[in-house]
Each structure stands twice: as C-alpha cells, then as structure tokens.
C-alpha positions as CSV (number, residue, x, y, z in Angstrom):
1,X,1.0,-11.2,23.8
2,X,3.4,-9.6,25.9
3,X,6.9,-8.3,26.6
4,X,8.8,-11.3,25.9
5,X,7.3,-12.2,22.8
6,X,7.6,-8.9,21.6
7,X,11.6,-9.1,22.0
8,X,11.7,-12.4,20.9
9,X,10.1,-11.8,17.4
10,X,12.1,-8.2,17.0
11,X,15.0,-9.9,17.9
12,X,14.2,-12.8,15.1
13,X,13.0,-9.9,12.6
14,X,16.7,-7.9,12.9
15,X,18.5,-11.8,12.5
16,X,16.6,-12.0,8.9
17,X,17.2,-8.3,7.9
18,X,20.8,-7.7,8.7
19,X,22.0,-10.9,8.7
20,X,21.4,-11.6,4.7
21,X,22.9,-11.2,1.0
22,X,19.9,-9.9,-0.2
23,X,19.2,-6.5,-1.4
24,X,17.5,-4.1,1.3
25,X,14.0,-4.0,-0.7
26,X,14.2,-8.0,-0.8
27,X,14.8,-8.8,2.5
28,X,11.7,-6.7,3.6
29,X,9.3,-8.7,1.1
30,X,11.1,-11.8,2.5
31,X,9.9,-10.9,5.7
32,X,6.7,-9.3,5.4
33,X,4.9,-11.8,7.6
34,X,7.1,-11.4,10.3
35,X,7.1,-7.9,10.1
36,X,3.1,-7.9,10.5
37,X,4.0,-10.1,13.2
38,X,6.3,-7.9,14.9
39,X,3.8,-4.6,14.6
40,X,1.0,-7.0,16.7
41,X,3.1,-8.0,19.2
42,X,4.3,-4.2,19.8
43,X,0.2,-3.5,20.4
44,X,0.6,-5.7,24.1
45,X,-0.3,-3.4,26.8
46,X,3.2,-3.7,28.1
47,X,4.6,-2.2,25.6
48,X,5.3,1.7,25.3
49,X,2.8,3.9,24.0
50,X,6.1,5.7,21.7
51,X,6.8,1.9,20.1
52,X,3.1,1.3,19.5
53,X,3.0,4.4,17.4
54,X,6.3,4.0,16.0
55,X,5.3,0.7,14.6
56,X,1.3,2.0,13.6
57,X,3.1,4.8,11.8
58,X,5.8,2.3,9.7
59,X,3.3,-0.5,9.2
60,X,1.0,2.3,7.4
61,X,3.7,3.6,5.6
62,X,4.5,-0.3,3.8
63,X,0.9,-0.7,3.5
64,X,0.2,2.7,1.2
65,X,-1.0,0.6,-2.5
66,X,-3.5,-1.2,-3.0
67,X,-2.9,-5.0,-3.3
68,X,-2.9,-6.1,-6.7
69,X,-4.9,-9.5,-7.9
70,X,-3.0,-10.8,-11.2
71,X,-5.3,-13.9,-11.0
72,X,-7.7,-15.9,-8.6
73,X,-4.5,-17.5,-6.4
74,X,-1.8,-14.6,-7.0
75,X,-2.2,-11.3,-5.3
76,X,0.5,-9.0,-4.8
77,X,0.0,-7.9,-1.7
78,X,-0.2,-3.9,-0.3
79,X,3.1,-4.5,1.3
80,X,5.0,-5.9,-1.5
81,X,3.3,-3.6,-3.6
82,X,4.3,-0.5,-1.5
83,X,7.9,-1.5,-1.3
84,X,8.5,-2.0,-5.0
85,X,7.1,1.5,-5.3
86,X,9.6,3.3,-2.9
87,X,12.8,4.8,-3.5
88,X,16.8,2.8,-2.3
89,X,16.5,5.7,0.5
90,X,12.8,5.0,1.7
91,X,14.2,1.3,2.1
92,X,16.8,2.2,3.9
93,X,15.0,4.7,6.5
94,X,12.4,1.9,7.0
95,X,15.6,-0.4,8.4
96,X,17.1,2.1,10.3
97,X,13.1,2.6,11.8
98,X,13.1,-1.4,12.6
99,X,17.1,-1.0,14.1
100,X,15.6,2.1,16.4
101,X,13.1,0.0,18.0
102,X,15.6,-2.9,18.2
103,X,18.2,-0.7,19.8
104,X,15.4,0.3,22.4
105,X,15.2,-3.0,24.1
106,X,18.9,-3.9,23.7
C-alpha cells in the first residue's frame, strides 16, 4: 500500500460520511469496512508517523467492546458494538478526527 491508495480510500471514506442522510452513528456502521480499510492503508511506510497514530489511536477507540455473537452467523461486531455505546458528541468528535486527517492531504 502506499500514498496514493491511502488518499484514494480517505477520499472515498469522507464521500460516504458527509455526503449522506443518515444519522452520524449510522453512517460510521455503514462504513465500518472502509474505515478498517482506511486505518491499514495509513500504516504504508509513506505515510507520517503523526497520521499512523492518529488513526491507531481512533481505530482503538471504535474497537473498545467486545463483539457480541447473538447466534452462529450474527455477530455484532466490536465496532458496531462500540459505536452504539458512545454518546451524539463522541460521534461527532470521531468525524471531525476522520475530517482532520482528510484536511491533511487536501
């Protein structure tokens, strides 16, 4: 992974989470996938050491609960888990985190 790629699924993430009706706690779950994708593309060795721990830090901080198995084939996941437990202002300071990197390779 590199650079590029890096940008290029950022740039994708911000489309889904500002560019959507959805509430701020939905859109994340939406997009939990691309998130994870997002934090391993920041780990390329061409990427800042600050971004790397900015996104190390936030992708800890959605992954706090334990995933939850309702049966064999459902799970919720950590993630989805750990969103549904924070607070409207926790949401919010997570998207303003994501629009901080964002604004970093604008």
């Amino acid at each position: 992974m590199n650079n590029l790629y890096y940008r290029q699924k950022l740039n994708k993430l911000i489309e889904k989470l500002f560019i959507n009706e959805n509430n701020a706690r939905e859109r994340l779950i939406e997009n939990e996938e691309l998130i994870f994708t997002v934090f391993l593309a920041s780990k390329s060795d061409d990427i800042d050491m600050d971004t790397q721990k900015n996104w190390q830090k936030l992708w800890n901080d959605l992954n706090v609960k334990n995933e939850i198995r309702l049966a064999e084939n459902r799970v919720i996941s950590s993630f989805k888990n750990t969103i549904l437990s924070k607070r409207n202002k926790t949401i919010s300071k997570y998207l303003e985190l994501i629009f901080e990197e964002y604004s970093k390779i604008l």
